[in-house]
C-alpha positions as CSV (number, residue, x, y, z in Angstrom):
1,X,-34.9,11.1,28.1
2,X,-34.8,9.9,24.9
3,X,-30.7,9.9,23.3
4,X,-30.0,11.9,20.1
5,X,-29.4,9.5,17.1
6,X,-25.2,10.1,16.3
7,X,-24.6,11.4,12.8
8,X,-23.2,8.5,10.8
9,X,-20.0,9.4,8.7
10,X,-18.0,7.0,5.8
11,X,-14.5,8.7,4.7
12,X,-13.9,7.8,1.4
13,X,-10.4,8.2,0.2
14,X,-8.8,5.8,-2.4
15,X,-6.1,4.3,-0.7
16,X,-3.9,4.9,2.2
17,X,-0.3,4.5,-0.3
18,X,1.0,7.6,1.2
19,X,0.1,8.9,4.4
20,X,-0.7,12.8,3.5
21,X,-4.5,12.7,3.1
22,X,-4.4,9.3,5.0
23,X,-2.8,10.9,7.9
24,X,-5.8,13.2,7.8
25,X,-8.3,10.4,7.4
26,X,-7.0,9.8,10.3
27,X,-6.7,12.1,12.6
28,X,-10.8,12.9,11.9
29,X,-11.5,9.1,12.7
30,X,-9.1,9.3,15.8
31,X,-10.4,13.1,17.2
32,X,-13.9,13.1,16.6
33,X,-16.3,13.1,19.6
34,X,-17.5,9.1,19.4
35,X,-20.6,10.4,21.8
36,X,-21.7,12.3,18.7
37,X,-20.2,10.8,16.2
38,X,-20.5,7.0,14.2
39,X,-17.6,6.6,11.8
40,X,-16.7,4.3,8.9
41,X,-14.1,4.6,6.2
42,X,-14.1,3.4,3.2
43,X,-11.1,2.5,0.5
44,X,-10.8,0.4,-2.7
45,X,-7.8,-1.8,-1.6
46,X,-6.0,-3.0,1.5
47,X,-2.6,-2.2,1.0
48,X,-0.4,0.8,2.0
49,X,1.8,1.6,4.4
50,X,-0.8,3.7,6.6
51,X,-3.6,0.9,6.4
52,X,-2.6,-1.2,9.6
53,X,-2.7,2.3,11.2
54,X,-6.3,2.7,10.1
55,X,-6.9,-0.7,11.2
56,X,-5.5,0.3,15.0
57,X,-8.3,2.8,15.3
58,X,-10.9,-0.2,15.3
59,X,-13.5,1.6,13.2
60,X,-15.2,-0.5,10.2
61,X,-13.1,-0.1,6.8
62,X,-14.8,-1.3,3.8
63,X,-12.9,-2.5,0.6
64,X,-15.1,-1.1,-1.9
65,X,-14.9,1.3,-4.8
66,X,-17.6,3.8,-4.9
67,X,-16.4,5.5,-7.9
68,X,-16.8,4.4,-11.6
69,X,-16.6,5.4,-15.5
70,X,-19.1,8.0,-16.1
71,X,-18.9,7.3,-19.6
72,X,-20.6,5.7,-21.5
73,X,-23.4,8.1,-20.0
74,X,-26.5,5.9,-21.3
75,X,-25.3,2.9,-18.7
76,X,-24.5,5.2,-15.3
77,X,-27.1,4.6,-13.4
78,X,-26.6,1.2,-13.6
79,X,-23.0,1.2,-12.5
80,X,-23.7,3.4,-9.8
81,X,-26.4,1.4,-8.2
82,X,-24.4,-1.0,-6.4
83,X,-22.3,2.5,-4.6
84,X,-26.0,4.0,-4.0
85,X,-27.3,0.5,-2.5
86,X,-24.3,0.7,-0.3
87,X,-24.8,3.9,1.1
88,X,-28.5,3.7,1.4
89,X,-27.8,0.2,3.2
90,X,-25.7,1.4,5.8
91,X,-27.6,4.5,6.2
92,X,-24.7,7.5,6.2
93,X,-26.1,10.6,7.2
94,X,-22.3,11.7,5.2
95,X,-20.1,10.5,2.9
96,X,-17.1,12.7,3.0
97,X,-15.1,12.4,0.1
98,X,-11.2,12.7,0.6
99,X,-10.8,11.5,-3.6
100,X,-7.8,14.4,-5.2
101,X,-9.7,13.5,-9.1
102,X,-12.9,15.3,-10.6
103,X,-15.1,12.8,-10.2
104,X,-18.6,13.0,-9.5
105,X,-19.9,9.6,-9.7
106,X,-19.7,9.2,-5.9
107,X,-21.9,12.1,-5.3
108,X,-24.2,11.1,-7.5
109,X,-25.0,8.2,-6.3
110,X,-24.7,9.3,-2.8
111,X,-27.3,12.3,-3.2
112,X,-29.9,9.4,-4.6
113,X,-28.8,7.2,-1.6
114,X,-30.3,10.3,0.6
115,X,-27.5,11.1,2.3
116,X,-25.1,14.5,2.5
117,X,-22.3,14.8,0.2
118,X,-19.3,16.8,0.6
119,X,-15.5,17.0,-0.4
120,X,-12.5,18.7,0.8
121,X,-10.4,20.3,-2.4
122,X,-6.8,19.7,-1.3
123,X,-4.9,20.4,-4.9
124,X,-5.0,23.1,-6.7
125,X,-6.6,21.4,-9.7
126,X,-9.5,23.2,-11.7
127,X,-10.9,24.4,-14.9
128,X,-12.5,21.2,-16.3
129,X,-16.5,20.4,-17.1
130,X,-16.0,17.3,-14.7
131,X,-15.1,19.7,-11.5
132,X,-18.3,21.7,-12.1
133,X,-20.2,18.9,-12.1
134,X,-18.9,17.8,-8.7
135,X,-19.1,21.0,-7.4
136,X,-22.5,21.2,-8.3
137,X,-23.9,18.1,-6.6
138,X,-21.4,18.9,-3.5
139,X,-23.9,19.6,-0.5
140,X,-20.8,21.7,0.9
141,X,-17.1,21.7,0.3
142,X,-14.4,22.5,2.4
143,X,-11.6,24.5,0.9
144,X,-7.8,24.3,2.7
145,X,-6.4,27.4,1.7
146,X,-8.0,30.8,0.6
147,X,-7.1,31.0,-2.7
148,X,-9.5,27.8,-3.6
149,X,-12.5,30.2,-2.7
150,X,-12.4,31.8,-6.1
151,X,-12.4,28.2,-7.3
152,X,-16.3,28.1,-6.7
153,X,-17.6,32.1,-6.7
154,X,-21.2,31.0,-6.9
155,X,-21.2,28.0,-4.2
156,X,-22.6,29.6,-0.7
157,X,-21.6,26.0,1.1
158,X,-18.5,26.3,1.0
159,X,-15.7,26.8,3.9
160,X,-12.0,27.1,4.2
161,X,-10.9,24.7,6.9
162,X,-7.3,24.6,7.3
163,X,-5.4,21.1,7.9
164,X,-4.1,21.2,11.1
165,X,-1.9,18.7,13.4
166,X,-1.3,17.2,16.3
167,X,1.3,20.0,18.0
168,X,2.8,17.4,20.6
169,X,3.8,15.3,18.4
170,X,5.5,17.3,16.0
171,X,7.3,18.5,19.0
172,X,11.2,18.9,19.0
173,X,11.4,18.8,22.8
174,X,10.7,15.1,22.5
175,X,14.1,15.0,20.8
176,X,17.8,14.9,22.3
177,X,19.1,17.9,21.7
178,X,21.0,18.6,18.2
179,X,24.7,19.6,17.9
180,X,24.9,23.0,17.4
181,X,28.6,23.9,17.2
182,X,28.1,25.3,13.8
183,X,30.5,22.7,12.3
184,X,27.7,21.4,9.5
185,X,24.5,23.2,8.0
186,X,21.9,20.3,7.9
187,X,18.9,21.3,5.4
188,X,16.1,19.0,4.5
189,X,13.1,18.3,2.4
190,X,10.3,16.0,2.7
191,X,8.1,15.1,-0.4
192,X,6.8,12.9,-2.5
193,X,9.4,12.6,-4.9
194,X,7.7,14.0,-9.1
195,X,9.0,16.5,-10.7
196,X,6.8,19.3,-9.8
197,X,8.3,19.2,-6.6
198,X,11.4,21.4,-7.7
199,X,14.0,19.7,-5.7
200,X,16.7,20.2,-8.5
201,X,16.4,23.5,-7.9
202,X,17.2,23.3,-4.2
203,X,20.2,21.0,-5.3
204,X,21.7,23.7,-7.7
205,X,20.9,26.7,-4.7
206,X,23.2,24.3,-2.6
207,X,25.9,24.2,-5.3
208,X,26.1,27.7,-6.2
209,X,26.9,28.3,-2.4
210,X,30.2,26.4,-2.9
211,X,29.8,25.5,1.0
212,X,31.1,21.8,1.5
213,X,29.6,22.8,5.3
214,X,26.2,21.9,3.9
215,X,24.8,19.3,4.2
216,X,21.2,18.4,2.3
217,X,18.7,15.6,3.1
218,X,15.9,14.2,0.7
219,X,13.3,12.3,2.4
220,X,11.1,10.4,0.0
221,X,11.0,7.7,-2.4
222,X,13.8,8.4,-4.9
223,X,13.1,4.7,-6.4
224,X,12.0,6.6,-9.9
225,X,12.8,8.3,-12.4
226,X,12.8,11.4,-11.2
227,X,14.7,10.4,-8.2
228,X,17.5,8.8,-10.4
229,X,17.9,12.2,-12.4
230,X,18.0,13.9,-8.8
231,X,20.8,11.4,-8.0
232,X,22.8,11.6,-11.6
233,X,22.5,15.9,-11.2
234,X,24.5,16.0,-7.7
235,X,26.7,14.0,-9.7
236,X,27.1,16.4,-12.4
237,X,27.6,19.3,-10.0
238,X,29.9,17.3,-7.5
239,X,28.3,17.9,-4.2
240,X,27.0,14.2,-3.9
241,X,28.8,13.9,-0.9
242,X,26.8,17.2,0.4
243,X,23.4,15.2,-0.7
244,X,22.0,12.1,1.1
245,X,18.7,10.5,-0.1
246,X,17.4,8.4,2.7
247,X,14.1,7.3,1.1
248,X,10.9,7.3,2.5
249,X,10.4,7.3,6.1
250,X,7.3,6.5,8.3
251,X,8.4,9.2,10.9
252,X,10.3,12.1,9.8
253,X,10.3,13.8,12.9
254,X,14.1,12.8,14.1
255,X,15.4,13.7,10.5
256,X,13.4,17.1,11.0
257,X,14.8,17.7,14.3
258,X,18.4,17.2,12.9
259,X,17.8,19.6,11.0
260,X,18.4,23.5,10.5
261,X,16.4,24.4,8.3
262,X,13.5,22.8,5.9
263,X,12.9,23.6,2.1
264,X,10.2,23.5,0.2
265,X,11.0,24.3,-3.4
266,X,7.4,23.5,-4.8
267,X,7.3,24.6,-8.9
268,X,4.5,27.0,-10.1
269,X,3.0,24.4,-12.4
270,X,1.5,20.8,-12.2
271,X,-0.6,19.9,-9.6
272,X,0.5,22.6,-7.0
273,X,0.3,22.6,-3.3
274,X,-3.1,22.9,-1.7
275,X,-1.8,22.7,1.9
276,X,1.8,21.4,2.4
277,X,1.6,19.4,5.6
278,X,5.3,18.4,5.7
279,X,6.5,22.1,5.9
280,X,3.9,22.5,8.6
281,X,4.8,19.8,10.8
282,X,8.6,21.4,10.3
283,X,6.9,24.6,11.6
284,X,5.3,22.8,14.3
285,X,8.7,20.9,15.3
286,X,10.5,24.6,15.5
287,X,13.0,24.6,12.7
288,X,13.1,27.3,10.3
289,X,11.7,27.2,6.7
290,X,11.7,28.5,3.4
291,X,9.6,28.2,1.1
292,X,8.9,29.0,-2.6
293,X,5.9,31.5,-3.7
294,X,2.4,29.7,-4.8
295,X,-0.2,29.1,-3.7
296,X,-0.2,27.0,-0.8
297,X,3.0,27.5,0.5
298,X,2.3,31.5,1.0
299,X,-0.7,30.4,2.7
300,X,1.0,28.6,5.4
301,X,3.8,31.5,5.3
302,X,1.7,34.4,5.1
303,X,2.9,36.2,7.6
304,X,6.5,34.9,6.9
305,X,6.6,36.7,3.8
306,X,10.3,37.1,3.9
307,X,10.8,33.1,4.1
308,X,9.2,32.9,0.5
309,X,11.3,33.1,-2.7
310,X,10.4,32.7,-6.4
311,X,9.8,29.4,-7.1
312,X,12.5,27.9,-9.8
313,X,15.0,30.6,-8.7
314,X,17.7,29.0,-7.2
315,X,19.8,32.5,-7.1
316,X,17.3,34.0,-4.8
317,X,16.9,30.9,-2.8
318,X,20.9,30.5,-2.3
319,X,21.1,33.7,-0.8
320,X,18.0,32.8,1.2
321,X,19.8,29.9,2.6
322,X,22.9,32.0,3.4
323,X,21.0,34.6,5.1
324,X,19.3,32.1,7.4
325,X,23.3,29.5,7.8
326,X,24.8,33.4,9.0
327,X,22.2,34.3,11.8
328,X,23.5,33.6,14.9
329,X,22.0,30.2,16.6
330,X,19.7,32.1,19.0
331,X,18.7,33.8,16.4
332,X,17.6,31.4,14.2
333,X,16.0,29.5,17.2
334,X,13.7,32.2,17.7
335,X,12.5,32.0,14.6
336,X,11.2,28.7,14.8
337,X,10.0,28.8,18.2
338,X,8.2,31.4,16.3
339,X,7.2,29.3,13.7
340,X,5.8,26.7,16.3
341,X,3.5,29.2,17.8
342,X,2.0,30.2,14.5
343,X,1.6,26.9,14.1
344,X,-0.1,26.0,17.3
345,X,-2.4,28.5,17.2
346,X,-3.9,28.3,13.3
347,X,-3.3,25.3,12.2
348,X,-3.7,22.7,15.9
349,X,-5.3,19.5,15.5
350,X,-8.2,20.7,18.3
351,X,-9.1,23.5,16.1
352,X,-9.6,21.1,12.7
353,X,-11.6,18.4,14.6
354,X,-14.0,21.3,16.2
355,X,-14.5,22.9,13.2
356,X,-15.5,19.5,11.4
357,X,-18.0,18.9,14.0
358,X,-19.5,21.9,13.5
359,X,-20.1,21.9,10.2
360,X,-21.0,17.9,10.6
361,X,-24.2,18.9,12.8
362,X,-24.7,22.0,10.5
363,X,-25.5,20.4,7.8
364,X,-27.7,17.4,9.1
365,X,-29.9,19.5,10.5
């Protein structure tokens, strides 16, 4: 009996520098069915924090950019016959694009190399000529929340597949248990620290609440500008001591678990949040959240409506906070153990990997 042929996959993402759509990268590399599947990645540098754990899943990485200028128009082919050559070479039935820009070069040249093209849109970015154009030579995109569907109205290959995670992990039974005497409020954010991210306005919820009980962790790297303005305002307002920035760490899963409850304050502006994978995996580990109202963020919380507040209102999100510090400890418990099931059962990491499989043998067809 002759064996079916397994359908050949490169991931293309630009670096692994931060580990949100690296992290994703992979977890498709690590879950998909290797009886079916033949995997490669490709990336245009080496370095990052999350590349040696690429290199651990012992699939073939290749250093190579396979995007370039698109202008000057008259010389494109040209540039993107080395990227085509590739492709063709190594004979992808799939490049799967993980890029966040509007570029379109990579498709190109992938659709002459023969192969299937496709993208997953994880930001909320749209409107220019360039996004059309890579919509247009997409074979099929994946979406991550529902709101991107009115992104493309005329594109029939097109699906919304959710993010999802590895629910053992991000566990919090894998934890010593916290102290929960009530003594100190312990609230947390994870992000990567620009100024879209709203974390000021967190900062100035906390000091309107004139609690010194509270106590507010900032998990990312503050080694910027915006970080040193984060630093200079909890001067300003007097609650440093309430405020601890602890950088960027590769597993935030103790810091979560020390936690009572997780922010995300998330501005209605800027490059928005497609799918916030840090307030899921606080979800998955159990701990309460809130989280403000865009798109995103209500998609993960859509049936927590009453967690969401207006983003940039810190007076609605300081009586948030206080409504959630008074429950009583079982209380709140329940609501992340509520949280965690929600979690487990739209968003698991079994669910994303089947779902990409399908739609991998869909489309090669």
């Amino acid at each position: 009996m002759k064996l079916q042929r397994k359908i050949k996959i490169l991931y293309t993402i630009p670096n692994f520098n931060t580990a949100g759509s690296g992290k994703v990268v992979y977890d498709l590399v690590k879950g998909l069915d290797k009886e079916k599947f033949d995997v490669e990645v490709a990336c245009s540098t080496n370095r990052g924090s999350f590349f040696k754990e690429m290199e651990k899943l012992d699939v073939p990485i290749h250093i190579i950019k396979t995007t370039t200028n698109y202008r000057p128009y008259a010389g494109l082919f040209s540039r993107i016959k080395s990227i085509r050559k590739f492709i063709k070479k190594n004979k992808y039935d799939i490049v799967h694009s993980w890029h966040w820009s509007s570029d379109w070069t990579e498709a190109l040249a992938t659709r002459l190399a023969g192969a299937k093209w496709i993208f997953t849109k994880k930001a909320m970015s749209w409107g220019n000529k360039h996004w059309k154009i890579r919509t247009y030579l997409a074979n099929f995109i994946i979406t991550i929340n529902e709101e991107m569907h009115h992104y493309f109205p005329y594109k029939k290959n097109q699906v919304l597949i959710p993010l999802g995670i590895d629910t053992e992990y991000y566990n919090l039974e894998l934890f010593p248990s916290k102290n929960t005497n009530g003594e100190v409020f312990n609230i947390i954010t994870v992000a990567n620290l620009v100024p879209v991210k709203g974390i000021e306005v967190l900062i100035k919820a906390i000091k309107k609440l004139n609690d010194p009980t509270i106590m507010f962790t900032v998990l990312g790297d503050n080694a910027n500008e915006y970080g040193q303005y984060l630093a200079s305002l909890c001067q300003e307002l007097h609650i440093e001591q309430q405020v601890r920035f602890f950088g960027k760490k590769p597993d935030v899963r103790p810091y979560i678990a020390a936690s009572d409850l997780y922010v995300i304050p998330t501005l209605n502006e800027g490059r928005k949040e497609g799918m916030p994978m840090a307030l899921v995996e606080a979800m998955s580990m159990g701990v309460p959240v809130l989280g403000s109202d865009i798109s995103g963020i209500n998609f993960v919380l859509k049936d927590f409506k009453t967690l969401l507040f207006e983003a940039g209102n810190e007076e609605v999100l300081s009586k948030k906070i206080k409504e959630l510090k008074l429950l009583p400890i079982h209380e709140r418990k329940k609501l992340g153990y509520s949280l965690r099931t929600y979690v487990k059962k739209n968003f698991n990491y079994r669910k994303f990997i089947t779902a990409h499989e399908l739609l991998y043998t869909e489309i090669t067809k």
